[in-house]
N, C-alpha and C positions, 0 to 999 in steps of 0.2 A: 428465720429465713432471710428479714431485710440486711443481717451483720454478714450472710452469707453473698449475699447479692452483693454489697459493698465492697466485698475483698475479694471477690471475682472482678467488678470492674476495677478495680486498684491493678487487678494483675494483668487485666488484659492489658491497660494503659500501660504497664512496665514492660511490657511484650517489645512495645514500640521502641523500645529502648534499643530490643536487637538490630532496630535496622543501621545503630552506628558501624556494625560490623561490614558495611559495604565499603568501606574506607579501608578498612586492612585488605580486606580478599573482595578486591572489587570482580574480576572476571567469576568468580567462582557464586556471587549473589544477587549483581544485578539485576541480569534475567531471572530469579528466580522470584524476586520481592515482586515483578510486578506479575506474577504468578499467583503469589497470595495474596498479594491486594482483589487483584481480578476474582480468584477465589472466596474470599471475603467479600465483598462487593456482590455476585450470584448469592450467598448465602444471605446475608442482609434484603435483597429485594425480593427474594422469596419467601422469607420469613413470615410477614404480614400477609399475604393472599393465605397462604397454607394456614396458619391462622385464624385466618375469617372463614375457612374452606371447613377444617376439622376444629372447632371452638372447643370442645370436650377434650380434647389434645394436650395435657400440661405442658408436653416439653415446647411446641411453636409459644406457648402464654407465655414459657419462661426464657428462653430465649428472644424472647420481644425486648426483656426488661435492656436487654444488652447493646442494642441494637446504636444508642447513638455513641458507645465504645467503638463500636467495630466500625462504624464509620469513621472514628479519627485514625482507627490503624488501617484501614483501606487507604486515607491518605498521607500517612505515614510512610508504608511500604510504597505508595506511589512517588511518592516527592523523594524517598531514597536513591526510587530509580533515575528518576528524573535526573539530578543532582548528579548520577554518575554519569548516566548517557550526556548529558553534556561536557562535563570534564574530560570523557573519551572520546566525544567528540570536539574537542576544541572548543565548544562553543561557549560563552559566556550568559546568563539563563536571559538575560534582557537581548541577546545577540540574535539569541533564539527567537524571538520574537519579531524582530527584524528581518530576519531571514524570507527574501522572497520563497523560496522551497516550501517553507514551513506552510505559506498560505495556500498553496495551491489544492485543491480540491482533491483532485488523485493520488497525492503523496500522503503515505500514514502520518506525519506529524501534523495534516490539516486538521485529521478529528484529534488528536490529542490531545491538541491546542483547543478545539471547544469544548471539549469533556475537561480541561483545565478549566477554563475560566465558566463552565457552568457552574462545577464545583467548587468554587471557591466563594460563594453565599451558601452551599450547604457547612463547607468547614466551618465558616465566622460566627452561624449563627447555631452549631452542634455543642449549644451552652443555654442550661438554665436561666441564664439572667437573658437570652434572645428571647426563649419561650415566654419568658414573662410581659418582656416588653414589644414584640411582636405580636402577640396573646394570639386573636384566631387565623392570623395574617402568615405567622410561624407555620403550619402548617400548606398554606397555598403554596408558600417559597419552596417546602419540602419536597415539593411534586420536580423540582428540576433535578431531581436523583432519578427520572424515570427518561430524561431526558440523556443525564450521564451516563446512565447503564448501556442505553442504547449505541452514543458516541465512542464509548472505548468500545463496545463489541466490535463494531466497523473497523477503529484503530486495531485491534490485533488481527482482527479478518483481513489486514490489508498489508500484516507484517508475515500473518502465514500463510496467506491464498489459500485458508482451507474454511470451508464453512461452518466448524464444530462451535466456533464462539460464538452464532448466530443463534445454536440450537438454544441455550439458558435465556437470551432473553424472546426466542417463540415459546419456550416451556411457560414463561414469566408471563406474557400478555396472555394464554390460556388460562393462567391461573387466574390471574389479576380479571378477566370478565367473568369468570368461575364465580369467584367472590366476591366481585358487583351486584350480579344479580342473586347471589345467597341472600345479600345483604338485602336488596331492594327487596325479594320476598319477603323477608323475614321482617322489615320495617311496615311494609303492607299488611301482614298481615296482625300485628301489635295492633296497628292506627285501627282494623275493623273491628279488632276483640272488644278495645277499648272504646269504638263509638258503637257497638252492636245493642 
């Protein structure tokens, strides 16, 4: 099973490869890359509550193993995009930053800009040698993916005025206090067996 795990993550990693194709047919994929990021990104933060929700579940256990993959192709297919909306924008990516527009609270580039720069301590440290050397700290930093999910929902909520990218992460916080308190049960009730 782990030679099969290994060359499922090797492909998903080479997946990321497709997003060069946004450079030949830019109008035909930009918009769609941050389509499956965003896609990828709901799947990924639901993965774990669902999880902890149905533990008896192989496919959520196995699909876990996958999980810090698909976070570099969420920000693979993001920084695709990225890369090209500025180019068709004119803009240069530090320009972007710059940009009074960009800060502004009411314009969708203000959360994109902090779902950027949240994420980008999850990318640095979505490596082995972080977990190691971060050891139980690695995990506290992780929780700013709860913080990014939410940031780009607003960001596309504010490019389509429609409230559907809202829905996955109210699914998500249902889920996620769901399997809080599975867990806090289920840890209570160990602690009584064991001191009974």
């Amino acid at each position: 099973m782990n030679i099969y795990v290994k060359h499922i993550k090797t492909l998903l990693l080479l997946v990321g490869l497709s997003s060069i194709i946004v450079w030949f047919y830019p109008m035909d994929t930009y918009k769609d890359f941050w389509s499956i990021s965003w896609y990828i990104l709901i799947a990924v933060m639901l993965m774990r509550p669902l999880r902890d929700i149905f533990p008896k579940c192989r496919l959520f256990s196995f699909l876990l193993k996958f999980r810090r993959e698909m976070w570099i192709l969420v920000w693979i297919f993001w920084v695709a995009h990225v890369l090209w909306f500025t180019k068709m924008m004119e803009y240069s990516v530090l320009g972007l930053f710059q940009d009074e527009y960009v800060w502004k609270a009411s314009g969708m580039l203000f959360w994109w800009m902090l779902a950027f720069l949240v994420s980008l301590p999850l990318l640095i440290t979505s490596n082995g040698i972080s977990t190691k050397l971060l050891w139980k700290h690695w995990k506290t930093l992780q929780r700013l993916s709860y913080a990014m999910f939410v940031l780009v929902a607003i960001h596309i909520f504010m490019i389509e005025k429609d409230v559907w990218p809202l829905i996955p992460v109210v699914l998500w916080i249902i889920l996620f206090v769901i399997a809080y308190f599975k867990n806090k049960n289920s840890i209570q009730n160990w602690y009584f067996l064991e001191n009974f």
